[in-house]
Backbone as CSV, one residue per row, in Angstrom:
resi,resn,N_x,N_y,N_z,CA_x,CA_y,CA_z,C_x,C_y,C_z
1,UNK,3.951,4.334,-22.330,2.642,4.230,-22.961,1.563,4.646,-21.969
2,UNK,0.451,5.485,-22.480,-0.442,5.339,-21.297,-1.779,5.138,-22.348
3,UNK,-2.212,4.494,-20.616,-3.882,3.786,-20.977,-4.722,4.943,-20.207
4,UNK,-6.149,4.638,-20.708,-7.259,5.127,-20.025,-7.722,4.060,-19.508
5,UNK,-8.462,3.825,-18.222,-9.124,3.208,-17.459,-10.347,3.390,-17.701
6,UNK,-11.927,2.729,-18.208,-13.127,3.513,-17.772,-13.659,2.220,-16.600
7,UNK,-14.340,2.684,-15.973,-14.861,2.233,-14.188,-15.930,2.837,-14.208
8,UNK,-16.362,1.848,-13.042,-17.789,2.626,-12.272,-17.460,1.731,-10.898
9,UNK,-18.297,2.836,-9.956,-18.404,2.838,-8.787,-19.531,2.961,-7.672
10,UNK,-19.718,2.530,-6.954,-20.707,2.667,-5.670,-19.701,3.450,-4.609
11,UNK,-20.136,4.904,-4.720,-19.334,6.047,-3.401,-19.688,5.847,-2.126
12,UNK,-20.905,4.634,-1.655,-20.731,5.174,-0.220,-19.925,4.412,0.666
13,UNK,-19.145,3.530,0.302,-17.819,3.281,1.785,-16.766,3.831,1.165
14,UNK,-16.612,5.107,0.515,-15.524,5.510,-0.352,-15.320,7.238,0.812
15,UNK,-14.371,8.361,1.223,-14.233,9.389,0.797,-13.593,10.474,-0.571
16,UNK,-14.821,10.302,-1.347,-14.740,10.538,-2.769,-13.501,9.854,-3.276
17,UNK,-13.299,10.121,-4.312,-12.164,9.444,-5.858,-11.161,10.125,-4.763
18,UNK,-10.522,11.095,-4.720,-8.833,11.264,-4.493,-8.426,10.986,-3.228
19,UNK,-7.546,10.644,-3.534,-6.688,9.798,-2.214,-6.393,10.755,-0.909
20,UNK,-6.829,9.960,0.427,-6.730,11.533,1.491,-6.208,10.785,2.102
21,UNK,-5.108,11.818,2.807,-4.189,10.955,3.664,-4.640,9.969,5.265
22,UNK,-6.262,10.238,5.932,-6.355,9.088,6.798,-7.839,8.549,6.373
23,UNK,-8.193,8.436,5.191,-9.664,7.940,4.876,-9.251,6.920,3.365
24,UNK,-10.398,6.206,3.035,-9.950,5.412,2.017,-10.625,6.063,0.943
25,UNK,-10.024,5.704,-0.410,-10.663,6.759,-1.782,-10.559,5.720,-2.617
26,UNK,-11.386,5.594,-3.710,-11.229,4.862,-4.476,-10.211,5.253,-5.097
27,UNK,-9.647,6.037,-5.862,-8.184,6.312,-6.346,-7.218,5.665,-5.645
28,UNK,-7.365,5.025,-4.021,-5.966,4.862,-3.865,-6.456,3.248,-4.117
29,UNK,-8.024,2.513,-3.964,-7.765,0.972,-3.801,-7.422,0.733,-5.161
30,UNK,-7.870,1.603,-6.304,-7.375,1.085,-7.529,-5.975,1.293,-7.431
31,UNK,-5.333,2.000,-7.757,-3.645,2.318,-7.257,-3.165,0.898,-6.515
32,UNK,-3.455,0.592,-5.711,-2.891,-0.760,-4.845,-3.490,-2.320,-5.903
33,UNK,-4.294,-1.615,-6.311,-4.892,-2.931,-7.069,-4.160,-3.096,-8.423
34,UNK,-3.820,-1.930,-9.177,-2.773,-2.338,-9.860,-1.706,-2.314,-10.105
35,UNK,-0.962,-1.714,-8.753,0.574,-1.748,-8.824,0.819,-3.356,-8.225
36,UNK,-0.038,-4.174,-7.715,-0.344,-5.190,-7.403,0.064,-6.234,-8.374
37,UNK,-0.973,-6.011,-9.267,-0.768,-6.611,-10.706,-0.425,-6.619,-11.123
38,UNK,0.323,-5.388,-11.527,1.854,-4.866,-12.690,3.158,-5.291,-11.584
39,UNK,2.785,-5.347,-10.555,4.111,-5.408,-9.593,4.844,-4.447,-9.994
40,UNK,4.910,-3.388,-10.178,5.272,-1.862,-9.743,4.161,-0.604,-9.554
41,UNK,5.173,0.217,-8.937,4.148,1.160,-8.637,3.321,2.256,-9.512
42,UNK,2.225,1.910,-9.299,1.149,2.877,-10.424,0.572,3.424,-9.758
43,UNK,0.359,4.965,-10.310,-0.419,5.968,-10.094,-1.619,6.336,-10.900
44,UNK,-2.887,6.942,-10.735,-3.366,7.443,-12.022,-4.158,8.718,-11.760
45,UNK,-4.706,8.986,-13.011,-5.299,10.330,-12.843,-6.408,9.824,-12.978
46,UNK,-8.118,10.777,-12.233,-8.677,10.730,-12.711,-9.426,11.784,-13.771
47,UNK,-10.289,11.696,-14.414,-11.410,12.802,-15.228,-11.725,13.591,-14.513
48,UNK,-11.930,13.447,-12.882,-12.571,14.456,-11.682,-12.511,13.831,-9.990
49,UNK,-12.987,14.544,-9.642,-12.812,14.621,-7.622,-14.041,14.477,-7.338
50,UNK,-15.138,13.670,-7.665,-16.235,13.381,-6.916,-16.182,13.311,-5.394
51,UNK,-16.994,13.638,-4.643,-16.940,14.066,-2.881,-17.008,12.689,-2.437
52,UNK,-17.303,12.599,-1.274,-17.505,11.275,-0.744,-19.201,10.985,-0.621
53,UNK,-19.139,9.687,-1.014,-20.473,9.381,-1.030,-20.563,9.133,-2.253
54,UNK,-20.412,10.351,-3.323,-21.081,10.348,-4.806,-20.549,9.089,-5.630
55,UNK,-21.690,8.885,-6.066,-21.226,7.897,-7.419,-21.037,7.913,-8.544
56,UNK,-19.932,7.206,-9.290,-19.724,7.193,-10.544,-20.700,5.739,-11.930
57,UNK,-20.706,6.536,-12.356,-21.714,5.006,-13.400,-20.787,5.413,-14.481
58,UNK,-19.904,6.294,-15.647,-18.946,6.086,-15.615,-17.601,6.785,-15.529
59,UNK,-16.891,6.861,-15.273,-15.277,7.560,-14.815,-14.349,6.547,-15.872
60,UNK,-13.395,8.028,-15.892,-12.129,7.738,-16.662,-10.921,7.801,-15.789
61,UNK,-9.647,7.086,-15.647,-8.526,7.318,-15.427,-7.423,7.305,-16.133
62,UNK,-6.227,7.666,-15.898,-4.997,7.370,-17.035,-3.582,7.117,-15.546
63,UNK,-2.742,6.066,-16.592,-1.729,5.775,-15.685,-0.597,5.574,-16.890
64,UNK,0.546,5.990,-16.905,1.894,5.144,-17.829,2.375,4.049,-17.159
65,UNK,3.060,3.389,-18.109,3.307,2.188,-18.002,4.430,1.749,-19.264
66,UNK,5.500,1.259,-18.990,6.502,0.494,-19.904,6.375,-0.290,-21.033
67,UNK,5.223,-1.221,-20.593,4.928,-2.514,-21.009,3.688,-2.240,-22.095
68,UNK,3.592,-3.093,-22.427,2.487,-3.735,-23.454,1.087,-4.391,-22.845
69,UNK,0.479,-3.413,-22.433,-1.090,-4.327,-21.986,-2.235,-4.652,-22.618
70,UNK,-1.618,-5.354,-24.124,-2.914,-5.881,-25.147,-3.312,-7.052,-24.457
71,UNK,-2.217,-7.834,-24.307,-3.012,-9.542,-24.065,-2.125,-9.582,-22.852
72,UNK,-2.796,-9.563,-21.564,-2.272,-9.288,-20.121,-3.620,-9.359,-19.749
73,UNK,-4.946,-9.590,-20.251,-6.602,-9.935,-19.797,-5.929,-8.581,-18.172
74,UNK,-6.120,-7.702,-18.514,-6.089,-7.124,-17.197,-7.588,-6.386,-16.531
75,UNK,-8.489,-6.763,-17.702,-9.748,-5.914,-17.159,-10.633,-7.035,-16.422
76,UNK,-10.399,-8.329,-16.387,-10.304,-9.381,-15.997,-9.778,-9.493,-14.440
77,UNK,-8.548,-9.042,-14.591,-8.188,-9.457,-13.740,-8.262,-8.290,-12.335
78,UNK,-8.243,-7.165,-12.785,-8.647,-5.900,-12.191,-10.004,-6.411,-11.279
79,UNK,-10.854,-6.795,-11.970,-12.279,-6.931,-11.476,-12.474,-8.258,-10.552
80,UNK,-11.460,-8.974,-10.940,-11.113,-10.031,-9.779,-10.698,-9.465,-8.640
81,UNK,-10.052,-9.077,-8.426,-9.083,-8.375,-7.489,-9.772,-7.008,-6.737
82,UNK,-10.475,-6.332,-7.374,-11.328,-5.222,-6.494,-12.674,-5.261,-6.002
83,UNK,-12.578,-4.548,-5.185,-13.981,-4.933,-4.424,-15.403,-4.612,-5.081
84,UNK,-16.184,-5.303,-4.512,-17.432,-5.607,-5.644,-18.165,-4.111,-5.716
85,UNK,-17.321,-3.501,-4.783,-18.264,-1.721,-5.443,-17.353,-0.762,-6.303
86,UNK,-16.331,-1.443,-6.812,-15.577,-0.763,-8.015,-15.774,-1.557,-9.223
87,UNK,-16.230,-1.624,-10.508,-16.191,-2.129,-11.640,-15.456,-1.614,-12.812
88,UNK,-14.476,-2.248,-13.994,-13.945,-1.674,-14.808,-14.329,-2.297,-15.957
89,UNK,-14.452,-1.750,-16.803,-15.495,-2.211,-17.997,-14.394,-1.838,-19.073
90,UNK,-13.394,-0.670,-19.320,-12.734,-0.848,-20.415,-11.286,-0.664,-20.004
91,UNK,-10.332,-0.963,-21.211,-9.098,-0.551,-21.164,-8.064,0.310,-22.727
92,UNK,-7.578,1.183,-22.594,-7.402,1.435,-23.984,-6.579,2.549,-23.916
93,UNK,-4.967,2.078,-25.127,-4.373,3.298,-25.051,-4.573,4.260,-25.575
94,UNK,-4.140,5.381,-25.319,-4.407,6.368,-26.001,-3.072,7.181,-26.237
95,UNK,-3.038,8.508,-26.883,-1.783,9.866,-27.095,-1.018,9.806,-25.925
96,UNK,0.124,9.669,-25.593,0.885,10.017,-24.650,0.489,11.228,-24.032
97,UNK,-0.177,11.943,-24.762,-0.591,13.807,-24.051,-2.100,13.999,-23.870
98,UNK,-2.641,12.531,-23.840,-4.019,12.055,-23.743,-3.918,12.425,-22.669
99,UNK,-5.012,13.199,-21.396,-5.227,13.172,-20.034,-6.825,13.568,-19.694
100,UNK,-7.046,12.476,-18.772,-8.609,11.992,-18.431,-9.165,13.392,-18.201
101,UNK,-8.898,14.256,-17.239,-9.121,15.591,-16.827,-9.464,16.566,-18.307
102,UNK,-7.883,16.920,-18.447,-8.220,17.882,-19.234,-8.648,17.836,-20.260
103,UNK,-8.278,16.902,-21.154,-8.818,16.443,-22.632,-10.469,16.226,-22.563
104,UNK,-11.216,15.998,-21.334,-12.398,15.908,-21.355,-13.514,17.139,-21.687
105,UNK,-14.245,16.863,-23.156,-15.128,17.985,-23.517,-16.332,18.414,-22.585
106,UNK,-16.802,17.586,-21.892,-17.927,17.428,-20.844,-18.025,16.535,-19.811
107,UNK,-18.889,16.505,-19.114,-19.493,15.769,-17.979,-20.766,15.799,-17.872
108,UNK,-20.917,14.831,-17.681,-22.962,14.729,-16.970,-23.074,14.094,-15.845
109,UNK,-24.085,14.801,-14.946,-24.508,14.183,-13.561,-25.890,13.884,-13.581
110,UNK,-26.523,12.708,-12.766,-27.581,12.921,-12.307,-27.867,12.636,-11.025
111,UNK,-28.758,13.256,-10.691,-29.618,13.517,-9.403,-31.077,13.272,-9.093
112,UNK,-31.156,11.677,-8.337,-31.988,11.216,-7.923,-32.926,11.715,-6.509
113,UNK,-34.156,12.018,-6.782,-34.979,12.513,-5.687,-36.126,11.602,-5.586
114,UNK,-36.345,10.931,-4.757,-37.493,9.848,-4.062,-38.983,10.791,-4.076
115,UNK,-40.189,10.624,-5.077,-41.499,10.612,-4.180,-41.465,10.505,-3.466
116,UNK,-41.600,9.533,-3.101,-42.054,8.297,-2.251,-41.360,7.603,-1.472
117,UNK,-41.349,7.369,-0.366,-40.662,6.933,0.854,-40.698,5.404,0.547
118,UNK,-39.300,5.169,0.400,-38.731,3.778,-0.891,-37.799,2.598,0.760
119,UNK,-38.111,1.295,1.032,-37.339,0.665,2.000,-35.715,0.463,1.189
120,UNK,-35.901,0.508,-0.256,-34.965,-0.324,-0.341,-33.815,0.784,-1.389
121,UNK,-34.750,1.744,-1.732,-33.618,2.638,-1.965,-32.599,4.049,-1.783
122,UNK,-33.484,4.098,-0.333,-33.124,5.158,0.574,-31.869,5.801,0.608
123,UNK,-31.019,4.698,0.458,-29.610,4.817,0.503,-28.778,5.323,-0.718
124,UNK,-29.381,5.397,-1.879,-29.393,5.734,-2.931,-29.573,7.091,-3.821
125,UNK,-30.793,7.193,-2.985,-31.758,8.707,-3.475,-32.199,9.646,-2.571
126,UNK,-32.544,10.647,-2.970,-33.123,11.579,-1.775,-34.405,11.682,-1.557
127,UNK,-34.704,11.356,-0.213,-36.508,11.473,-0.635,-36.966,12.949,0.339
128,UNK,-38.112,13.469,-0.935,-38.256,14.764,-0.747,-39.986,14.353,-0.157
129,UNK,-40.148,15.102,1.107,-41.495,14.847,1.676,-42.733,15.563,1.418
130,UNK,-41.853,17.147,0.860,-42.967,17.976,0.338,-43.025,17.915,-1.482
131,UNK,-44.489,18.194,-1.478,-45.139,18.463,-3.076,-43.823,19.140,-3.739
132,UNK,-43.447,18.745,-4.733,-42.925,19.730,-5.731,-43.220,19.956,-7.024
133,UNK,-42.958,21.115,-7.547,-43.656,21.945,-8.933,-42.496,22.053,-9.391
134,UNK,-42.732,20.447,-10.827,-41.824,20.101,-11.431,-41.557,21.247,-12.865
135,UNK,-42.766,21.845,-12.904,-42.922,22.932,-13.694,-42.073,24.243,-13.549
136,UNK,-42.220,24.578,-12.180,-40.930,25.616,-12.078,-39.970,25.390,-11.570
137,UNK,-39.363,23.915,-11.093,-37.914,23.262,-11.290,-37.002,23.558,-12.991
138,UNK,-38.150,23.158,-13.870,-37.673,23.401,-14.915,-37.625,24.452,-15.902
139,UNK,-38.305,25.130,-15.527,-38.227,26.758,-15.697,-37.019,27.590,-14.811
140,UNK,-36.514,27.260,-14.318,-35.032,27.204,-13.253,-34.255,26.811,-14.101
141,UNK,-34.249,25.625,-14.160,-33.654,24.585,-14.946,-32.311,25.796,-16.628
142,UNK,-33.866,25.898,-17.196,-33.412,26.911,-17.947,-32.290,28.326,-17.857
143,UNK,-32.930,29.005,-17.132,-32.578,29.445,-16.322,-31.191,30.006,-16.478
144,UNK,-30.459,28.800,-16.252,-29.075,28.441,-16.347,-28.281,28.498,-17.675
145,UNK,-29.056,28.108,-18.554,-28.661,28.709,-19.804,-27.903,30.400,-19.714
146,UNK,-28.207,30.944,-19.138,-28.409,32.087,-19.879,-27.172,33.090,-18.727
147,UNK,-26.002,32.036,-17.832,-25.246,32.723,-17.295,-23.974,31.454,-17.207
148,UNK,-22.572,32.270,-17.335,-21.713,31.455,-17.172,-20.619,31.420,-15.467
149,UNK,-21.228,32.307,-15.080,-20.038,32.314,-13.832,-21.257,31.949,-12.398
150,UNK,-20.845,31.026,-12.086,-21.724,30.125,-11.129,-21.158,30.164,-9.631
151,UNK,-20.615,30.759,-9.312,-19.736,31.280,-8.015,-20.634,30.710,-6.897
152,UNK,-21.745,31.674,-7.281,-22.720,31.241,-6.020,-23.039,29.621,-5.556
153,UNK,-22.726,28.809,-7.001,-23.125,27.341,-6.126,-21.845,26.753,-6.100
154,UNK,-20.246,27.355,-6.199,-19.178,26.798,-5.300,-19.254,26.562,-3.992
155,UNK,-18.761,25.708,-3.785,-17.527,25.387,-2.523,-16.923,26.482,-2.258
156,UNK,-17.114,27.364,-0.848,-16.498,28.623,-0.457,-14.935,28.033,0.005
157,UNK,-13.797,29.108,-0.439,-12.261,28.799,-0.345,-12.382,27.274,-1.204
158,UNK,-12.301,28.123,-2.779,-12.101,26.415,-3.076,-10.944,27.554,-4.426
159,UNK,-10.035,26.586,-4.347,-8.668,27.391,-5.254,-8.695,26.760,-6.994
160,UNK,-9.566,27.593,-7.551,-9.810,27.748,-9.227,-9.801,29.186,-9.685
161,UNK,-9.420,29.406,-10.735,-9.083,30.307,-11.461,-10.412,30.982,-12.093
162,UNK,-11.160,30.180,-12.328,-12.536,30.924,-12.812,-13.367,29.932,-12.304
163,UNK,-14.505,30.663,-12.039,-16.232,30.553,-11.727,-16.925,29.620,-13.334
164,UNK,-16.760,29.849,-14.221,-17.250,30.014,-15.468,-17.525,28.714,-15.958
165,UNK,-18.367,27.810,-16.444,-18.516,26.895,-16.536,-19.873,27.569,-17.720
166,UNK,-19.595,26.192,-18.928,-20.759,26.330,-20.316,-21.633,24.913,-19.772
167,UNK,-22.742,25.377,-19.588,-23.843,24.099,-19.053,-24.498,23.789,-20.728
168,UNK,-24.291,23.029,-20.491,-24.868,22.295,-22.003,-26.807,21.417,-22.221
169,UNK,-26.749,21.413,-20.749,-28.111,20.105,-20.383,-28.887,20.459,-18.982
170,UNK,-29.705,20.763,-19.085,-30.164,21.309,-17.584,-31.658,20.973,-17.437
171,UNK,-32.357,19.710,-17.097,-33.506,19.024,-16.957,-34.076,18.359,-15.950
172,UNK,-35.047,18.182,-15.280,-35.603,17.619,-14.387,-36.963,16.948,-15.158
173,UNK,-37.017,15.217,-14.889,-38.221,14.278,-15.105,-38.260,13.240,-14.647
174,UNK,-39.582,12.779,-15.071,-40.097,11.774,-13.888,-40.049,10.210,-14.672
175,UNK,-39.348,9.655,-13.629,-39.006,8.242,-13.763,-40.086,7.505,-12.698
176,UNK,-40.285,6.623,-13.145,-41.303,5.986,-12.404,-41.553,6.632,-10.673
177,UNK,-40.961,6.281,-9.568,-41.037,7.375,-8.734,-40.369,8.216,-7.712
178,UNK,-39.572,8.303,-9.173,-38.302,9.115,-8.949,-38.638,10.553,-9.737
179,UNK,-37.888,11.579,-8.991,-37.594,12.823,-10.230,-36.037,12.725,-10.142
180,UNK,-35.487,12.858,-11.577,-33.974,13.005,-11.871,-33.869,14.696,-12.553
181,UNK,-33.083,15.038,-12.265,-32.108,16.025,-12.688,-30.826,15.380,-13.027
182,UNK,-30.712,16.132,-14.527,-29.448,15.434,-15.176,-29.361,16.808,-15.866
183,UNK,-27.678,17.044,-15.472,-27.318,18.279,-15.880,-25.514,17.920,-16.514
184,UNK,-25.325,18.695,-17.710,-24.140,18.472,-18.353,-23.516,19.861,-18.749
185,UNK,-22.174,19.881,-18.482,-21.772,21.022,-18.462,-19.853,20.697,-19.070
186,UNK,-19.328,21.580,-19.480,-17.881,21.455,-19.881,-17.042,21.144,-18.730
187,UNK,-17.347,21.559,-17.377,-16.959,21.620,-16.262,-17.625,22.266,-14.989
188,UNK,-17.066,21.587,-13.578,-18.144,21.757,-12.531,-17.422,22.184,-11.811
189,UNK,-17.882,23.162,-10.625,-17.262,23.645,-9.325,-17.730,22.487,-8.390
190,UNK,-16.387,22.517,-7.233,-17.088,21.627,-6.057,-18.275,21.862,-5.671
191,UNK,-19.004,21.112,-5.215,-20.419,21.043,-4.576,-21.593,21.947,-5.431
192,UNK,-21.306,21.940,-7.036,-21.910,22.979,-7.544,-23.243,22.399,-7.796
193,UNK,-23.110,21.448,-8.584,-24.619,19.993,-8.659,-25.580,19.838,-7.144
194,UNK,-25.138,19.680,-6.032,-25.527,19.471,-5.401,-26.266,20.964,-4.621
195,UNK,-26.036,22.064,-5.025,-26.244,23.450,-4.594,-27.105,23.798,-4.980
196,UNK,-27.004,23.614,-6.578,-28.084,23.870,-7.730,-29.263,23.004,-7.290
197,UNK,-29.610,21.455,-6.917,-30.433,20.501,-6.561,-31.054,21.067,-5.717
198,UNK,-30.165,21.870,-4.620,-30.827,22.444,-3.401,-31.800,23.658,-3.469
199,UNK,-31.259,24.647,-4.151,-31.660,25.633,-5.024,-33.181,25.338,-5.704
200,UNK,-32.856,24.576,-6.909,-34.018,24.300,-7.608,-35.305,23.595,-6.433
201,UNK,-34.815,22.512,-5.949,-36.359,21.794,-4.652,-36.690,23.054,-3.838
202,UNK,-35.928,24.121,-3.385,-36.848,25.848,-2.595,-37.579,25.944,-3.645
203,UNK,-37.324,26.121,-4.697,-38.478,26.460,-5.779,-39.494,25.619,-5.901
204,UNK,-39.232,24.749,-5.906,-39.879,23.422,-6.059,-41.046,23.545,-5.291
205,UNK,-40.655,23.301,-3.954,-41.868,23.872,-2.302,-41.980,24.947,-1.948
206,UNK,-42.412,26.018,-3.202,-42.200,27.172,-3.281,-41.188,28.128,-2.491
207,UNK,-40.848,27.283,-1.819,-39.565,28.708,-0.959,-38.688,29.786,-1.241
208,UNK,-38.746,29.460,-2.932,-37.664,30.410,-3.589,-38.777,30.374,-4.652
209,UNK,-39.004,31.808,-5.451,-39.305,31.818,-7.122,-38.696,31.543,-8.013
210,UNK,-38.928,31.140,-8.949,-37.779,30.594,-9.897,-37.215,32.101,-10.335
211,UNK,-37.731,33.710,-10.842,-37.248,34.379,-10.814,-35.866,35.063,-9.813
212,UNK,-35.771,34.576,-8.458,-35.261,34.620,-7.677,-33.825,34.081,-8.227
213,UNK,-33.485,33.194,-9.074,-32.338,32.274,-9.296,-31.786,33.209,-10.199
214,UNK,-31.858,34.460,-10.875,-31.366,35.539,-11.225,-30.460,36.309,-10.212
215,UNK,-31.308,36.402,-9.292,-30.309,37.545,-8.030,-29.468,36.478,-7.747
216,UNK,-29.843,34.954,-7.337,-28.649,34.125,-6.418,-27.795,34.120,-7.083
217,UNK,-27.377,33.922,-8.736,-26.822,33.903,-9.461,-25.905,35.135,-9.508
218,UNK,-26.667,36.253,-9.869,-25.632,37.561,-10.363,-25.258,37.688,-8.421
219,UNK,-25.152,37.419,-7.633,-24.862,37.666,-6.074,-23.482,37.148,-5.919
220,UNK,-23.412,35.718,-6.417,-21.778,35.549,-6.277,-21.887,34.782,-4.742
221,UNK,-22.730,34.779,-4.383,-22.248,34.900,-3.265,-22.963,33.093,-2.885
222,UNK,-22.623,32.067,-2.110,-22.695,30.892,-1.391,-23.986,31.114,-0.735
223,UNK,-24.179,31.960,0.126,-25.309,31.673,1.573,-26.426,32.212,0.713
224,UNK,-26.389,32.737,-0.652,-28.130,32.968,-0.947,-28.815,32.240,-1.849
225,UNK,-27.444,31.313,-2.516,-28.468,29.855,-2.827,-28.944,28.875,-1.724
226,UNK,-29.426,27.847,-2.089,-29.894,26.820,-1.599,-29.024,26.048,-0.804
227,UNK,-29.953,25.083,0.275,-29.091,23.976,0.450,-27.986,23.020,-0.118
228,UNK,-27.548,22.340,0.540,-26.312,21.237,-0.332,-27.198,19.722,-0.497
229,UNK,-27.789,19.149,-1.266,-28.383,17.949,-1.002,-27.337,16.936,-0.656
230,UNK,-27.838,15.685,-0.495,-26.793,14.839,-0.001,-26.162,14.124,-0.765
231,UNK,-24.853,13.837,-0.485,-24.220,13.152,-1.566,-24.929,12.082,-2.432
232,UNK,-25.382,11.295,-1.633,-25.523,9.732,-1.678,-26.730,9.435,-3.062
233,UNK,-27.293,10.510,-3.246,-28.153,10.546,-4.783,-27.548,11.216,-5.743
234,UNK,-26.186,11.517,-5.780,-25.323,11.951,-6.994,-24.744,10.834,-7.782
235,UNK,-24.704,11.009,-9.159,-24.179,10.166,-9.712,-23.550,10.652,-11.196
236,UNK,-22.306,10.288,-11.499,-21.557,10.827,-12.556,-21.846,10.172,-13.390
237,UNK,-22.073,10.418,-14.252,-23.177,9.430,-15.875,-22.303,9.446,-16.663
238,UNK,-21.846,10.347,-17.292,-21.021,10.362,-18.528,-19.687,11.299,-18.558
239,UNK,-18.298,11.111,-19.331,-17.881,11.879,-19.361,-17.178,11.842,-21.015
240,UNK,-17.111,12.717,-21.895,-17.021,12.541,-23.525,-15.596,13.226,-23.460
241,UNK,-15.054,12.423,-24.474,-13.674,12.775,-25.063,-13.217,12.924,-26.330
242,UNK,-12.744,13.676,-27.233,-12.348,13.797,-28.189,-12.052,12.807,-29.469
243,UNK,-12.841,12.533,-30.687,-13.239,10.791,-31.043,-12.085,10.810,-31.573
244,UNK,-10.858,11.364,-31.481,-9.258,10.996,-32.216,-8.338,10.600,-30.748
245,UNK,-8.770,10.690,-29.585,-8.326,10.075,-28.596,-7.486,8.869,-27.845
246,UNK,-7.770,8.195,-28.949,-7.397,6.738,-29.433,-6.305,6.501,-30.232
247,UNK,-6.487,7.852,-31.506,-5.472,7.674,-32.507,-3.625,7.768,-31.629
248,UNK,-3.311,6.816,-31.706,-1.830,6.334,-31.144,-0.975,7.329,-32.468
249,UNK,-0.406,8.407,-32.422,0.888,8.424,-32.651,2.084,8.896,-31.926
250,UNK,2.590,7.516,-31.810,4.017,7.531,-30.860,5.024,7.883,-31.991
């Protein structure tokens, strides 16, 4: 039988979700946390490879399992047992050929940027020192609509088959005194969110034109976008799945 896991997380004593052989990942404390519980060994998948640092608000996993986990209170007991910067909020089986990754129609991120020089949430968000022109962030923003192969804001030597990603959501606004960027797409290249963030704030403090995000784009190329912002104001918001997902036929 397999379940989906949904969780949330605080990334910064984490190196991202997948398990690396001398750093700790949240993939592996959950893994220990419930082969713990089941008293055998469990593995799971997740929906994605968030970096280190980044956070999840919410993530999916999937693991099989023999047994019957209706009345086993395991979301209960999960949350007993893990540390107070992992939370699991649901549990639920799904299709045996159900998988968190691929079956997933989308993803959404957002990206927190500080006005204002904050004591208490520094650690959280990015704080940007120069003026920015939230006007042609989002004229950028757009932008993006209107191309599918995003090469330029990969991870250089990163092993995928295509560039190509359908962006569905591409916005920057102001939260009290914060600006967020929240962007949703079918799928993401490594460090692609965080490239684009970098990208759009040159425009922002004029350093780049927003016309400019045409050439970085059709260029292909890494070194003529933007900076990488920092992990630690990323955050994975949503990820949507297919509403027959659920439907069990074994």
């Amino acid at each position: 039988m397999r379940y989906f896991i949904k969780l949330s997380y605080n990334g910064s004593a984490y190196h991202g979700w997948q398990i690396q052989p001398d750093a700790i990942s949240v993939q592996e404390v959950i893994e220990k946390a419930l082969s713990t519980l089941l008293n055998r060994p469990i593995s799971i998948m997740g929906a994605g490879r968030t970096d280190t640092g980044v956070h999840a608000t919410e993530m999916y996993a999937h693991f099989d399992i023999n047994i019957d986990l209706k009345n086993c209170n395991l979301i209960y007991k999960l949350n007993s047992f893990l540390p107070k910067d992992i939370a699991v909020q649901d549990l639920f089986r799904v299709n045996s050929d159900a998988h968190t990754r691929f079956a997933a129609t989308s993803r959404e991120y957002l990206y927190r940027v500080s006005l204002v020089k904050n004591a208490f949430t520094f650690d959280h968000v990015f704080f940007v020192k120069q003026q920015l022109d939230i006007d042609k962030m989002n004229e950028a923003a757009k932008i993006l609509f209107q191309y599918k192969d995003f090469q330029c804001f990969s991870k250089t030597n990163t092993d995928v088959k295509t560039y190509n990603c359908d962006i569905m959501k591409a916005e920057w606004f102001v939260k009290n005194n914060e600006l967020h960027f929240v962007i949703k797409a079918n799928r993401f290249l490594r460090n692609m969110v965080r490239a684009i963030v970098g990208t759009m704030i040159n425009i922002g403090i004029g350093k780049l034109e927003v016309e400019d995000l045409h050439r970085i784009i059709k260029s292909k190329n890494r070194s003529e976008a933007g900076f990488s912002v920092p992990a630690h104001a990323l955050y994975l918001t949503k990820i949507e799945y297919p509403e027959d997902i659920k439907n069990i036929n074994e």
